[in-house]
C-alpha positions as CSV (number, residue, x, y, z in Angstrom):
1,X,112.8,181.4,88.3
2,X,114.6,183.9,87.9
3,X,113.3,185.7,90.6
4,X,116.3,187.8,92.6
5,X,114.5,187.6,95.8
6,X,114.3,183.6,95.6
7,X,115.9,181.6,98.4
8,X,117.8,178.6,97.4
9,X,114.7,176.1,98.7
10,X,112.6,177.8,95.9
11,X,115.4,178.0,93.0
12,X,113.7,174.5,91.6
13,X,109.9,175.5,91.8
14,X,109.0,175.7,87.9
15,X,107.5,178.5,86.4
16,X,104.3,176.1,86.2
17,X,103.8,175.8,89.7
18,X,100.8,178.2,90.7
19,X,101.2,178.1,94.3
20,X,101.6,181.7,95.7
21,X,105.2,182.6,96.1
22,X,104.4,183.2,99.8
23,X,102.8,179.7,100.5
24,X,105.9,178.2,99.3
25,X,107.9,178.0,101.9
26,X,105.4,176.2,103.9
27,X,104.3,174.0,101.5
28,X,107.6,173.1,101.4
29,X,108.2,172.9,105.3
30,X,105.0,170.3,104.8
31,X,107.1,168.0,102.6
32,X,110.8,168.2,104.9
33,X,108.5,166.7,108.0
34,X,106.9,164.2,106.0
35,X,110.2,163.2,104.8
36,X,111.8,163.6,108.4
37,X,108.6,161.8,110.2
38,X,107.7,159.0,107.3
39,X,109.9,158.3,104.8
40,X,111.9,155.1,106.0
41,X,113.0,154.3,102.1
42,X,113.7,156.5,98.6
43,X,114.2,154.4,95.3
44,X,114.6,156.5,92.3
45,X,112.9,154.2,89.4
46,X,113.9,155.7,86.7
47,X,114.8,160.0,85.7
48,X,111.1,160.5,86.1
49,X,109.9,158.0,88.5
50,X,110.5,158.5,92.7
51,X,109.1,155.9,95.1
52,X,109.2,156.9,98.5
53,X,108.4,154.3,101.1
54,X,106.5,155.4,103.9
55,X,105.6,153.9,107.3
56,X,102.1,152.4,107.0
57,X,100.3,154.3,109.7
58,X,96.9,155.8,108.8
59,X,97.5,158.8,109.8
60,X,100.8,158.9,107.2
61,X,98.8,158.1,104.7
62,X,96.2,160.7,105.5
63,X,98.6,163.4,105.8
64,X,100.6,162.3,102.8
65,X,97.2,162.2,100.1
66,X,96.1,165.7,101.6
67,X,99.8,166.8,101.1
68,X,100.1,165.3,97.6
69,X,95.9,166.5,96.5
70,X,97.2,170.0,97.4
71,X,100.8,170.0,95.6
72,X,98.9,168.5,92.5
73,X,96.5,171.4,92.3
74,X,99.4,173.9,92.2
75,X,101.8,171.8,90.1
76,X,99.8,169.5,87.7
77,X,103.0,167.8,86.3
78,X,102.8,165.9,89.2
79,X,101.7,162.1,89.3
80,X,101.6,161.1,92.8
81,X,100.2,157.1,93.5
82,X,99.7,155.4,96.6
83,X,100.1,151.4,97.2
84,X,100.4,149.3,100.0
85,X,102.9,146.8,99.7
86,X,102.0,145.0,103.2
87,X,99.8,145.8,105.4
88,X,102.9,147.6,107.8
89,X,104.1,149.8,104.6
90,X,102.8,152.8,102.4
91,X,104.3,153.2,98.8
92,X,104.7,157.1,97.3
93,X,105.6,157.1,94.0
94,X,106.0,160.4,92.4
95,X,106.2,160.5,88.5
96,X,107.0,163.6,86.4
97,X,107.3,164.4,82.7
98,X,111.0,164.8,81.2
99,X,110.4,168.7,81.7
100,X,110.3,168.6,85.3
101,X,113.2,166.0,86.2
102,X,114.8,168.3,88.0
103,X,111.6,169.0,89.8
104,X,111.9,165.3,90.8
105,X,115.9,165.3,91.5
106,X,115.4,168.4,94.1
107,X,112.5,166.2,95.6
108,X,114.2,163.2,96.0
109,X,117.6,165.0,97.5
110,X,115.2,166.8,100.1
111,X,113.8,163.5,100.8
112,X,117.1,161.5,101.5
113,X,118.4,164.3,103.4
114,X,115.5,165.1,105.7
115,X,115.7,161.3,106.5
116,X,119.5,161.4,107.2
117,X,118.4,164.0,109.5
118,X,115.9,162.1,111.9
């Protein structure tokens, strides 16, 4: 984290996250056009609880598991369960420990912005 080479986008990735520092970026371009693309709803539950609600097509929810499998491998504070609420909609929600909150707020505020963007 205190890395003088970081960019601004990678200030929040915790020292726990695995992922090389060079895969970031894209890993990270992954989630801004699943946000942009997807995400037609955020609800922040609670601190350490995100919902994201996604549109309902299978290929959304195909890309968003392999997205969340592969974040989970590099960052195991992530929780990340899927539910379909109706047969139209897809449910994200993303759960973190009290560590990581700010994990979560930097998550969320790339998610409401991405879809203020599309």
């Amino acid at each position: 984290m205190s890395d003088p080479h970081s960019t601004p986008d990678e200030a929040w990735v915790p020292d726990a996250c695995t992922l090389p520092t060079a895969e970031r970026p894209l890993r990270l371009a992954e989630f801004d056009r699943l946000f942009t693309t997807a995400v037609r709803g955020v609800d922040r539950l609670s601190a350490q609880h995100l919902r994201l609600r996604l549109d309902g097509a299978a290929q959304t929810e195909e890309l968003a598991r392999d997205l969340t499998a592969r974040e989970s491998s590099c960052c195991s504070f992530f929780t990340f369960d899927f539910s379909r609420p109706d047969p139209v909609s897809l449910s994200l929600d993303v759960r973190v420990p009290a560590a990581h909150v700010d994990v979560l707020d930097a998550l969320a505020e790339r998610a409401v912005s991405s879809g203020s963007r599309s």
